[in-house]
PDB file of N, CA, C and O in Angstrom:
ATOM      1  N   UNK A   1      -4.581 -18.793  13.151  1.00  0.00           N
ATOM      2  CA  UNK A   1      -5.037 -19.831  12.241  1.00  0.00           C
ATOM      3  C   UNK A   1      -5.233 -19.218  10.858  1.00  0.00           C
ATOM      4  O   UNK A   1      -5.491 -18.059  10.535  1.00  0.00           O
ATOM      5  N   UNK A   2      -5.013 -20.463  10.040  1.00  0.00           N
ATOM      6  CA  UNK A   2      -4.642 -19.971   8.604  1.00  0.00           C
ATOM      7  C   UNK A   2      -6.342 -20.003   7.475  1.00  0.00           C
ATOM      8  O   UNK A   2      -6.788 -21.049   7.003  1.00  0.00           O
ATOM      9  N   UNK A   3      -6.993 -18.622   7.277  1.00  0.00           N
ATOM     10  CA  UNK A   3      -8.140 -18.737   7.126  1.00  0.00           C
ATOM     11  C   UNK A   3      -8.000 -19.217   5.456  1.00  0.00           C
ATOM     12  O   UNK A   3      -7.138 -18.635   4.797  1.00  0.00           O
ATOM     13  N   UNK A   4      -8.920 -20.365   4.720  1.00  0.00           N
ATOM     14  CA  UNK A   4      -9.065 -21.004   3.518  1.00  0.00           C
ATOM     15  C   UNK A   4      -8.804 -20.401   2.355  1.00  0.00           C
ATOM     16  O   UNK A   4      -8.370 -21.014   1.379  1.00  0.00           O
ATOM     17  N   UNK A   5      -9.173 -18.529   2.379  1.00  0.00           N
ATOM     18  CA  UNK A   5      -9.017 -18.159   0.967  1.00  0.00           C
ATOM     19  C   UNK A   5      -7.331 -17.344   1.403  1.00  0.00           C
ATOM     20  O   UNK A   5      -6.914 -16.673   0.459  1.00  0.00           O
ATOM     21  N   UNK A   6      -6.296 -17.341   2.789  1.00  0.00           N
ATOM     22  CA  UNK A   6      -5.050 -16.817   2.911  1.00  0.00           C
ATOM     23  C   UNK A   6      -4.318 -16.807   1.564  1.00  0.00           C
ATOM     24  O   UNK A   6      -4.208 -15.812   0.848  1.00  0.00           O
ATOM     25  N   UNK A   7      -3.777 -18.161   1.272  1.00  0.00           N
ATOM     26  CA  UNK A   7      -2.843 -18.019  -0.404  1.00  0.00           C
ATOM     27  C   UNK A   7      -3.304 -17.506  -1.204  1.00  0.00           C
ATOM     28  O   UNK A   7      -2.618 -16.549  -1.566  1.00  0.00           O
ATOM     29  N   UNK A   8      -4.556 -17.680  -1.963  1.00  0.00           N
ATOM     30  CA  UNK A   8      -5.496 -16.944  -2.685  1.00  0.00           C
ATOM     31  C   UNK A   8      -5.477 -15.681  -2.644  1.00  0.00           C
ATOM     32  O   UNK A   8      -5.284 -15.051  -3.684  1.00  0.00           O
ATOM     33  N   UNK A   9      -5.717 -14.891  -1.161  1.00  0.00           N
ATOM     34  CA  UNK A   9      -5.323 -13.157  -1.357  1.00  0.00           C
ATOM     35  C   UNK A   9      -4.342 -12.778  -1.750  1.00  0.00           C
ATOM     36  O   UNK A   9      -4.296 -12.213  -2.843  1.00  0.00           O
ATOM     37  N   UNK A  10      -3.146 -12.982  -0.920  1.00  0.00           N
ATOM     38  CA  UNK A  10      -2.085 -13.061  -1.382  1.00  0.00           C
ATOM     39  C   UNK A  10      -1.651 -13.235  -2.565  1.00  0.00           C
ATOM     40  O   UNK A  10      -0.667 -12.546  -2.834  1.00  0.00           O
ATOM     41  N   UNK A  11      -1.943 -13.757  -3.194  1.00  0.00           N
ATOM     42  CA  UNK A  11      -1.557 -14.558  -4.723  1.00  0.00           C
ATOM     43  C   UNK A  11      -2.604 -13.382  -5.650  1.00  0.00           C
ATOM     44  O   UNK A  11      -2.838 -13.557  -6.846  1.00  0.00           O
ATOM     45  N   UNK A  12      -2.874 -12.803  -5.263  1.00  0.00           N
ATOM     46  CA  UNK A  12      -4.094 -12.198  -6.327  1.00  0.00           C
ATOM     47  C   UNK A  12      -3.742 -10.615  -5.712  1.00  0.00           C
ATOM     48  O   UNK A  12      -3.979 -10.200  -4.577  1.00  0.00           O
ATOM     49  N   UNK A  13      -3.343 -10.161  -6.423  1.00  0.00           N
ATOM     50  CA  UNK A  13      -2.568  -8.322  -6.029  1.00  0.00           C
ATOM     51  C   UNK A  13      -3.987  -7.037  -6.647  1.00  0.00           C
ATOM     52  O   UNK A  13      -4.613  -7.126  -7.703  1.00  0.00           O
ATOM     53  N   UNK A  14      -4.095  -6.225  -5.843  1.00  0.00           N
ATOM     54  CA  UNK A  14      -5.002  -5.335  -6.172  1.00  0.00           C
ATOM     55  C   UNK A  14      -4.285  -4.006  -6.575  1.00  0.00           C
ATOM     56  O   UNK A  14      -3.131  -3.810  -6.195  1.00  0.00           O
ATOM     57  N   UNK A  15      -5.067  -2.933  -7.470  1.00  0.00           N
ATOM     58  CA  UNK A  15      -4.261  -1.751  -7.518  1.00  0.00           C
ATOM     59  C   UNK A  15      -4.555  -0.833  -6.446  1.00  0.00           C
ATOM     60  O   UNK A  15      -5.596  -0.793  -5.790  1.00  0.00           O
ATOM     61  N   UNK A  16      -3.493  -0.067  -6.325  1.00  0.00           N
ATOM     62  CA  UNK A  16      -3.381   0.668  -5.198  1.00  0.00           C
ATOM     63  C   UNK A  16      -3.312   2.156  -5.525  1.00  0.00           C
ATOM     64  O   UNK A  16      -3.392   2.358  -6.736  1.00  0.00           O
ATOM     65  N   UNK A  17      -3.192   3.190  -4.821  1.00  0.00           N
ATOM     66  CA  UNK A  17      -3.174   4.296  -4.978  1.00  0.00           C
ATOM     67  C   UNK A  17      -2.472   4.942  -3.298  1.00  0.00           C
ATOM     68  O   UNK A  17      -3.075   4.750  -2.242  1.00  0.00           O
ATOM     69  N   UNK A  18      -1.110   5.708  -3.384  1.00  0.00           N
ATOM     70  CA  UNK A  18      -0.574   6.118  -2.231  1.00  0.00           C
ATOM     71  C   UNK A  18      -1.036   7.814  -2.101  1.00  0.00           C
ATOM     72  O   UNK A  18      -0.933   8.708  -2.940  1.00  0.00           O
ATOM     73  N   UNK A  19      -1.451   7.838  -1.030  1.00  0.00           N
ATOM     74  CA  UNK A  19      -2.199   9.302  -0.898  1.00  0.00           C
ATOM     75  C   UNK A  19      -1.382   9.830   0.073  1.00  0.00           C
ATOM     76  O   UNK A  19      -1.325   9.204   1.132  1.00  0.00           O
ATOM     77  N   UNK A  20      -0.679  10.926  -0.050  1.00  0.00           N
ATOM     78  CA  UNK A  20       0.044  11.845   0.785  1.00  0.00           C
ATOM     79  C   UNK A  20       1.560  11.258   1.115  1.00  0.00           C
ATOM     80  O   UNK A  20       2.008  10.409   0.344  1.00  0.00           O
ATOM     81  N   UNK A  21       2.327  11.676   2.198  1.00  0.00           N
ATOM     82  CA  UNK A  21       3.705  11.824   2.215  1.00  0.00           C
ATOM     83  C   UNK A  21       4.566  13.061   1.727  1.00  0.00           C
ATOM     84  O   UNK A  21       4.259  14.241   1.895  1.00  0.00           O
ATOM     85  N   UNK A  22       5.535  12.651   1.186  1.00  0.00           N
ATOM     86  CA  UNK A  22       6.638  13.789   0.792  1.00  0.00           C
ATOM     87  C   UNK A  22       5.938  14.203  -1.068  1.00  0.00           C
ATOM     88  O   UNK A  22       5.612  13.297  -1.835  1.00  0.00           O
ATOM     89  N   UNK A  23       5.873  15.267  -1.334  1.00  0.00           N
ATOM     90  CA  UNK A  23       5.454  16.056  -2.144  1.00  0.00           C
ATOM     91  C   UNK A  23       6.485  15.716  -3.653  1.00  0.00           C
ATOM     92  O   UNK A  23       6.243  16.056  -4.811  1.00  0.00           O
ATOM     93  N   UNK A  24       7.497  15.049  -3.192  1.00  0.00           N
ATOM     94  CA  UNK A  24       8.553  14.658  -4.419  1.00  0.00           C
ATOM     95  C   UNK A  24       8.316  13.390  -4.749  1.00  0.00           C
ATOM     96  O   UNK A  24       8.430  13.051  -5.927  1.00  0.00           O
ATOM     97  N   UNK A  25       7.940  12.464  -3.750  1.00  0.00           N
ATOM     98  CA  UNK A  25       7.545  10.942  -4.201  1.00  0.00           C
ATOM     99  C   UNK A  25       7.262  10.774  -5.894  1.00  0.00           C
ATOM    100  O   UNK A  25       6.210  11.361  -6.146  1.00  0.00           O
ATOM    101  N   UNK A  26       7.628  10.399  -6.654  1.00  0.00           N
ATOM    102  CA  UNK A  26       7.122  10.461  -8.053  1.00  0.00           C
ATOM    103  C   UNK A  26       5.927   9.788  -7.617  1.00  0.00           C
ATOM    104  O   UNK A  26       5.686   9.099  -6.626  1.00  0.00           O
ATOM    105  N   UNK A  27       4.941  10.318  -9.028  1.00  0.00           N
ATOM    106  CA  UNK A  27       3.507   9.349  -9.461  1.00  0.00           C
ATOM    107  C   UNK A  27       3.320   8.001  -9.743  1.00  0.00           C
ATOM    108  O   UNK A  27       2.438   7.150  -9.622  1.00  0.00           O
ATOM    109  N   UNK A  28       4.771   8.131 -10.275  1.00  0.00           N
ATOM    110  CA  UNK A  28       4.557   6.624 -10.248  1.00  0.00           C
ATOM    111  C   UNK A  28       4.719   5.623  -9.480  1.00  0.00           C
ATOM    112  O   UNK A  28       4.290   4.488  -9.689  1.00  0.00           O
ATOM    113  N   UNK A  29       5.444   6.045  -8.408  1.00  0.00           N
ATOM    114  CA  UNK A  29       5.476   5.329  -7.208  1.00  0.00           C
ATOM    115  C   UNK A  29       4.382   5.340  -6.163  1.00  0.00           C
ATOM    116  O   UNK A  29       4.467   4.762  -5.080  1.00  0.00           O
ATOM    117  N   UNK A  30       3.190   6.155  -6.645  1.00  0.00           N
ATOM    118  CA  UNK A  30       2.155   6.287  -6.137  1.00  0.00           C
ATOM    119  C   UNK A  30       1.116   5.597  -6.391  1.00  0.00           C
ATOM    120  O   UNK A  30       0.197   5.393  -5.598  1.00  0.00           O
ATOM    121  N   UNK A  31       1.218   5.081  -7.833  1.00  0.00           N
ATOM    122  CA  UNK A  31       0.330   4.017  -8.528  1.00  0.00           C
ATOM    123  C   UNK A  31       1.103   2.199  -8.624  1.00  0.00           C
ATOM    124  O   UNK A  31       1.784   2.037  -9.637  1.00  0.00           O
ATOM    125  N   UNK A  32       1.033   1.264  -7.904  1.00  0.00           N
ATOM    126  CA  UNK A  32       1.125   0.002  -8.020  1.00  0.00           C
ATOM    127  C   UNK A  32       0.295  -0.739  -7.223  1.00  0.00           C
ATOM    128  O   UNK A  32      -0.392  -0.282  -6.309  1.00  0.00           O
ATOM    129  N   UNK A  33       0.381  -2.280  -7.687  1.00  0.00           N
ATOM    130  CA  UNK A  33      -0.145  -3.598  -7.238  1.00  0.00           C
ATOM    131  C   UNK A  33       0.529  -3.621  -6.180  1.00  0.00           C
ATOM    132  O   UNK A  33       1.591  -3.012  -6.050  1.00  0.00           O
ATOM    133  N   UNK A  34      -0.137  -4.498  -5.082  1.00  0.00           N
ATOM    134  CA  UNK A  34       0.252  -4.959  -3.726  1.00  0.00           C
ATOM    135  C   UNK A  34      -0.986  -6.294  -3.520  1.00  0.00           C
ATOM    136  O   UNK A  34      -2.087  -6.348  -4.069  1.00  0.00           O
ATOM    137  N   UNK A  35      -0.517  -7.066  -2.773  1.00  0.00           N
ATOM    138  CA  UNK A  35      -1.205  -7.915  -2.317  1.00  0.00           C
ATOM    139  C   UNK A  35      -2.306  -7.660  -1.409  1.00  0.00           C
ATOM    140  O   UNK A  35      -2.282  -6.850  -0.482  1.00  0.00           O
ATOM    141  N   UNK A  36      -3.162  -8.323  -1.704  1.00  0.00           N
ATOM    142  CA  UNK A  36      -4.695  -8.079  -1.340  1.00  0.00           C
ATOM    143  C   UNK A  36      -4.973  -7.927   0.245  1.00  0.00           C
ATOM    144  O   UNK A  36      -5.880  -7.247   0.723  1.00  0.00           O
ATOM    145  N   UNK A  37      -3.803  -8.865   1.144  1.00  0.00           N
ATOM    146  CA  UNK A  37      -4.399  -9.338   2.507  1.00  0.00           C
ATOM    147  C   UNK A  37      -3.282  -8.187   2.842  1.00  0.00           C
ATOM    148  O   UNK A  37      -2.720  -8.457   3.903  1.00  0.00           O
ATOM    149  N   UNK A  38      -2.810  -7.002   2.250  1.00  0.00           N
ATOM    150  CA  UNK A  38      -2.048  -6.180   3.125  1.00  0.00           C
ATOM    151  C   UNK A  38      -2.400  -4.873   3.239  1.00  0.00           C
ATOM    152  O   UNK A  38      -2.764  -4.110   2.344  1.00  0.00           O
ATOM    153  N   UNK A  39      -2.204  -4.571   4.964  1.00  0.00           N
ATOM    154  CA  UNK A  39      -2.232  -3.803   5.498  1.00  0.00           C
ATOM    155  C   UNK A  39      -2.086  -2.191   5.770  1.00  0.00           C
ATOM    156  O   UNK A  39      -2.678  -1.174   6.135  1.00  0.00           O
ATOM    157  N   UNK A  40      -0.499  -2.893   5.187  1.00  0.00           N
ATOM    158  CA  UNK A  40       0.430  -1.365   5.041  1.00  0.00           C
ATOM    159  C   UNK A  40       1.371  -1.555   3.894  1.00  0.00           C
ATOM    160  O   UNK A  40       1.563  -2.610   3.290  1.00  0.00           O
ATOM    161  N   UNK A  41       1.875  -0.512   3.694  1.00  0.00           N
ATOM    162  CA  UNK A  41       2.704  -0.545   1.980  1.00  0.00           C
ATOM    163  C   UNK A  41       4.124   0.397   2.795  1.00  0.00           C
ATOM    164  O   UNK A  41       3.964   1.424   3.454  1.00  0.00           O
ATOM    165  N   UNK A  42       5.160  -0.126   2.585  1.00  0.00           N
ATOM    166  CA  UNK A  42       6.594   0.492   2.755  1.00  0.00           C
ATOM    167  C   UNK A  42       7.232   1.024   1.371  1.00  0.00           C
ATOM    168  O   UNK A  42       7.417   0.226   0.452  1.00  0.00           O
ATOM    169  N   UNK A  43       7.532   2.259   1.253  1.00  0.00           N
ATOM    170  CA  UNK A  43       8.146   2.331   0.137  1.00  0.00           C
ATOM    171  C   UNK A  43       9.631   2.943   0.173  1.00  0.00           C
ATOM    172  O   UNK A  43       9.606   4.090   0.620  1.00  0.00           O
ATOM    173  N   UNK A  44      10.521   2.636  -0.066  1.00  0.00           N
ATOM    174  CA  UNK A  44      11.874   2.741  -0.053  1.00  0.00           C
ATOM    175  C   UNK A  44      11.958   4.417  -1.099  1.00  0.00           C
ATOM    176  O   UNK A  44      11.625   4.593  -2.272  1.00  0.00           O
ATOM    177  N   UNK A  45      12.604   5.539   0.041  1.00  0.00           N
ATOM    178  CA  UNK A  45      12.535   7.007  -1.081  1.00  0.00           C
ATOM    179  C   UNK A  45      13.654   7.832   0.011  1.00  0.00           C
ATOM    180  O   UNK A  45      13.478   8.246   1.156  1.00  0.00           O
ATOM    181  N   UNK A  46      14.811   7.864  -0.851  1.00  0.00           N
ATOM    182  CA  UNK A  46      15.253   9.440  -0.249  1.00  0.00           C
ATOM    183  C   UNK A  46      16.286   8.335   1.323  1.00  0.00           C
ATOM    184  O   UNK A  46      15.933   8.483   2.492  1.00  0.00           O
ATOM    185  N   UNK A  47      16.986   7.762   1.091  1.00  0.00           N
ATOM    186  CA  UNK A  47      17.557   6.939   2.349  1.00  0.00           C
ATOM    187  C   UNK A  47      16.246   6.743   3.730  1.00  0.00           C
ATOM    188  O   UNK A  47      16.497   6.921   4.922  1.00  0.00           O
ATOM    189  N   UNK A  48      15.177   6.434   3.291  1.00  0.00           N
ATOM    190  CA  UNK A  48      14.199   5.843   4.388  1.00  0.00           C
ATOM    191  C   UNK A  48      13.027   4.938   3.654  1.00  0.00           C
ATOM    192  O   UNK A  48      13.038   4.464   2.518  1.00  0.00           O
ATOM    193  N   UNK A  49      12.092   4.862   4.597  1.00  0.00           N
ATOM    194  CA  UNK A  49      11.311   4.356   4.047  1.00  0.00           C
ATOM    195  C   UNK A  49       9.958   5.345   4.223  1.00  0.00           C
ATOM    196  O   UNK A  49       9.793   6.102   5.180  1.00  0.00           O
ATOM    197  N   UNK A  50       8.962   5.166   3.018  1.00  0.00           N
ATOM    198  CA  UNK A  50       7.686   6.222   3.578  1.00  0.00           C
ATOM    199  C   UNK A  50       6.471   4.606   3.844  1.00  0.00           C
ATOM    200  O   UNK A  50       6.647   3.499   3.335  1.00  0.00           O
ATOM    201  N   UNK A  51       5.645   4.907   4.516  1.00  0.00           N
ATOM    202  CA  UNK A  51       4.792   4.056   5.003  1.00  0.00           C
ATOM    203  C   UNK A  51       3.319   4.476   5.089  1.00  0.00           C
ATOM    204  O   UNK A  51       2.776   5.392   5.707  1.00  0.00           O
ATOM    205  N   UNK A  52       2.953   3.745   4.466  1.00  0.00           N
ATOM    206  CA  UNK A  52       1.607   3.780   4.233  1.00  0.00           C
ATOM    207  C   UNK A  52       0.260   2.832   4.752  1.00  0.00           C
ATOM    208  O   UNK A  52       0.349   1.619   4.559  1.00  0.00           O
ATOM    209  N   UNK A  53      -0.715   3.255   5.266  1.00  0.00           N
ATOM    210  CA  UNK A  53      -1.472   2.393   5.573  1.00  0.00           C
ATOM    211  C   UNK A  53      -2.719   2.252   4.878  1.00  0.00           C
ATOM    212  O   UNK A  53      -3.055   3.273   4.277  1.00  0.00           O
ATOM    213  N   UNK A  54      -3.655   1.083   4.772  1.00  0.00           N
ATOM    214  CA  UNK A  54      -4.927   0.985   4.083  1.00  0.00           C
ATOM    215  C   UNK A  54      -5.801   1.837   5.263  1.00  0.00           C
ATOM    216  O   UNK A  54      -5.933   1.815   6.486  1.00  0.00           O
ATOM    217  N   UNK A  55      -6.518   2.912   3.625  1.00  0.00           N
ATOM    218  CA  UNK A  55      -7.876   3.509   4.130  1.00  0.00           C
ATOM    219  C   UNK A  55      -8.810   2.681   3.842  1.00  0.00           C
ATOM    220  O   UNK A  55      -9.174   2.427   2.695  1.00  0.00           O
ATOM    221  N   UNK A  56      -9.512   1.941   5.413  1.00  0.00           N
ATOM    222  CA  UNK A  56     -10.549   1.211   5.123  1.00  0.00           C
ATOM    223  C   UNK A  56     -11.660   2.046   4.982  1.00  0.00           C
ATOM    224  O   UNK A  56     -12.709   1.512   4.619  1.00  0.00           O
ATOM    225  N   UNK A  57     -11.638   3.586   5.255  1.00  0.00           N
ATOM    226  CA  UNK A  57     -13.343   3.616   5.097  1.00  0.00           C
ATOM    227  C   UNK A  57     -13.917   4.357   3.646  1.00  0.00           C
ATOM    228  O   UNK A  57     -14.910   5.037   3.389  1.00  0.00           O
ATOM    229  N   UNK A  58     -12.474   3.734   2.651  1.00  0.00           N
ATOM    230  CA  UNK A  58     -12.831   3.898   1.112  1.00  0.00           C
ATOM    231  C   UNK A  58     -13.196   2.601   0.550  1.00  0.00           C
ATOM    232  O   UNK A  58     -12.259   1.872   0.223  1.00  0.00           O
ATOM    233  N   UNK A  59     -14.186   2.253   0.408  1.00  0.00           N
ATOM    234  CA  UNK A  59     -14.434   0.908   0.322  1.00  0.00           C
ATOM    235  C   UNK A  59     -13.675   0.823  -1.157  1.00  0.00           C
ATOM    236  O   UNK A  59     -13.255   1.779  -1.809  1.00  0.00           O
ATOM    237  N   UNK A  60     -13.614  -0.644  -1.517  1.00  0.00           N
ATOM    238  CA  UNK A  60     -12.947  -0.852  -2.663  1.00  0.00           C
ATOM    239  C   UNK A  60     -13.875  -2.112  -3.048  1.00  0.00           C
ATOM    240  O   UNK A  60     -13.423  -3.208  -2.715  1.00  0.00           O
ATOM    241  N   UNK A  61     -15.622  -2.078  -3.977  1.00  0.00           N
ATOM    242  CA  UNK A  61     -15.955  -2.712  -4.457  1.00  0.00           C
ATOM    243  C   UNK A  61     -15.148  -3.686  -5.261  1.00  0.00           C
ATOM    244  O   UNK A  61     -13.943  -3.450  -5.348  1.00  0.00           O
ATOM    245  N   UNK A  62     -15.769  -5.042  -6.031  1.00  0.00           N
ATOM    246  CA  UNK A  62     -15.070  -6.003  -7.060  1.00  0.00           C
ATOM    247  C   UNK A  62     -14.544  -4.881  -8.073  1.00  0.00           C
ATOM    248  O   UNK A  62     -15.273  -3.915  -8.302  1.00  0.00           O
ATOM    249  N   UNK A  63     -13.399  -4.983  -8.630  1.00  0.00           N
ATOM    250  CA  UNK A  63     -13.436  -4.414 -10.119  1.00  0.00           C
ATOM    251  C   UNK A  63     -13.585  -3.020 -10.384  1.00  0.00           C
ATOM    252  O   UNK A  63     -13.862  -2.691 -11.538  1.00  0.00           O
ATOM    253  N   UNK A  64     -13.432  -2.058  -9.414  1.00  0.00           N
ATOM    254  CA  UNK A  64     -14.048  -0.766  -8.913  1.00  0.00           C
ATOM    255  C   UNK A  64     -12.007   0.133  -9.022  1.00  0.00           C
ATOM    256  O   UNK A  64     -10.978  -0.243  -9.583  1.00  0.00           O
ATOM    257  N   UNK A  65     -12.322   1.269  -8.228  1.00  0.00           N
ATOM    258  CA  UNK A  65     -11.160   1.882  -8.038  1.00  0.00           C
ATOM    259  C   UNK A  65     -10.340   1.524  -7.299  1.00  0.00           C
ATOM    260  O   UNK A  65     -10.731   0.646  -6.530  1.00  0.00           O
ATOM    261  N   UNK A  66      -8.933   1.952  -7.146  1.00  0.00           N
ATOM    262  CA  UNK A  66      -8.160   1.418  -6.502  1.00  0.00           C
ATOM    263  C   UNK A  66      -8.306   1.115  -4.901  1.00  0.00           C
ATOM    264  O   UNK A  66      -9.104   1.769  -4.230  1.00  0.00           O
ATOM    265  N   UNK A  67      -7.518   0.123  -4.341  1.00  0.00           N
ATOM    266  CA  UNK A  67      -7.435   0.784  -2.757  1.00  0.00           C
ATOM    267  C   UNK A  67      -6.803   2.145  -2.672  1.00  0.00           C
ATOM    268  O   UNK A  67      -6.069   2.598  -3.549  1.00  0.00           O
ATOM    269  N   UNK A  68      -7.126   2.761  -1.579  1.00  0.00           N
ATOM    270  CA  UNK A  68      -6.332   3.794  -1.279  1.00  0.00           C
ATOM    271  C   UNK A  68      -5.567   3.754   0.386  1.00  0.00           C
ATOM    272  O   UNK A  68      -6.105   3.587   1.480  1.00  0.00           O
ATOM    273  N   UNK A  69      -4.315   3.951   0.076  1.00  0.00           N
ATOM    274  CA  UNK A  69      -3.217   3.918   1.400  1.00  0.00           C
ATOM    275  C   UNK A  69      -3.040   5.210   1.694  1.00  0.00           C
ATOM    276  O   UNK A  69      -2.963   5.919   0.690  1.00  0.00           O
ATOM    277  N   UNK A  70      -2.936   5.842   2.860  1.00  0.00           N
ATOM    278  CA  UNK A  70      -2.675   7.156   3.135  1.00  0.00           C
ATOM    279  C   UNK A  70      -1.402   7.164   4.067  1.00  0.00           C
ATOM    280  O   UNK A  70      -1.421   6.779   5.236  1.00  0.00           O
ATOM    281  N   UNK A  71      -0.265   7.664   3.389  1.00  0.00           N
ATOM    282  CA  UNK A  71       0.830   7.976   4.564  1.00  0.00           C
ATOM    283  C   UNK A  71       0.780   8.012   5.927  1.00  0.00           C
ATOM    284  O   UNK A  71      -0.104   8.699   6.439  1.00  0.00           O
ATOM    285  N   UNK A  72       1.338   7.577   6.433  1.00  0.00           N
ATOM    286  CA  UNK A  72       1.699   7.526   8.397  1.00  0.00           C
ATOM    287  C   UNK A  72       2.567   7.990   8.597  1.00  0.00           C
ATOM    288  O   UNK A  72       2.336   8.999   9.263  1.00  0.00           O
ATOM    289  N   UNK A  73       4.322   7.761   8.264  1.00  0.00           N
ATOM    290  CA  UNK A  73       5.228   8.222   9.049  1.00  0.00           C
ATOM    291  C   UNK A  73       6.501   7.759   8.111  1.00  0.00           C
ATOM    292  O   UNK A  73       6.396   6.827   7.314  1.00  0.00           O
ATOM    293  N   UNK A  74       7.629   8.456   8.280  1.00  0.00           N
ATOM    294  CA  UNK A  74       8.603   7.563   7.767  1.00  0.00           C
ATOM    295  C   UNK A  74       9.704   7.494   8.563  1.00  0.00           C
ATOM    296  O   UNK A  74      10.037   8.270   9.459  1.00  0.00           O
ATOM    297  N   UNK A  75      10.289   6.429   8.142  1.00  0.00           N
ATOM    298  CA  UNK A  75      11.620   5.488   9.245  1.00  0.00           C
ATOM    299  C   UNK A  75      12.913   5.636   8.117  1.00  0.00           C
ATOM    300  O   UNK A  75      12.763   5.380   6.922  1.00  0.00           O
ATOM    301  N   UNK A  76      14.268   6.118   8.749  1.00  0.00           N
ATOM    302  CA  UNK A  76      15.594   6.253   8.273  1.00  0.00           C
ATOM    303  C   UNK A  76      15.987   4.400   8.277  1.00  0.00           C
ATOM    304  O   UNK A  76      15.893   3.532   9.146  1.00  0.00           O
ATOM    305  N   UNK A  77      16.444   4.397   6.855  1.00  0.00           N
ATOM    306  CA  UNK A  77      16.912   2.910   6.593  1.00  0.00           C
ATOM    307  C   UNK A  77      18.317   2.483   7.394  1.00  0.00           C
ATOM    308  O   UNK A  77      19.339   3.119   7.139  1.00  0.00           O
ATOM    309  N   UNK A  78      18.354   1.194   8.545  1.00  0.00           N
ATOM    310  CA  UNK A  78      19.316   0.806   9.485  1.00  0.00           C
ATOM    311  C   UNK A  78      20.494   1.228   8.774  1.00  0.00           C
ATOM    312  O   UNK A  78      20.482   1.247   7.543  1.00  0.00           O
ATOM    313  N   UNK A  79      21.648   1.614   9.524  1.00  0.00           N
ATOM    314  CA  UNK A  79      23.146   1.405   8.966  1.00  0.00           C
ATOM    315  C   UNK A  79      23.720   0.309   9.642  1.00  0.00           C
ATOM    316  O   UNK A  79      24.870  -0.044   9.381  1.00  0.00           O
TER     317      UNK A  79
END
């Protein structure tokens, strides 16, 4: 079931911060917006993808520092 503020998160992107993975990832692919109600962050690097998940036990007050995602694993893009 579809909870009242769903479109609203979604629709409203927070900054992010990607912590760890491959050591070449540029910075700047380490710093962007993502949508609020998500989980995990995929980032397309190097023919795969690197994957990232939300660290919940960095809280992310209103208006405060970024979320922070910390690498999991990465997956070779289908042929």
């Amino acid at each position: 079931m579809k909870g009242l503020n769903d479109d609203a998160t979604r629709s409203n992107p927070i900054d992010v911060v990607l912590v760890g993975g491959p050591d070449d990832l540029p910075e700047t692919a380490r710093r962007l917006r993502a949508p609020a109600s998500g989980g995990t962050i995929k980032v397309p690097h190097r023919g795969g993808y690197e994957h990232f998940e939300h660290d919940r036990r960095t809280g992310r007050p209103e208006g405060q520092e970024p979320a922070v995602f910390r690498w999991t694993m990465r997956t070779r893009i289908a042929e």
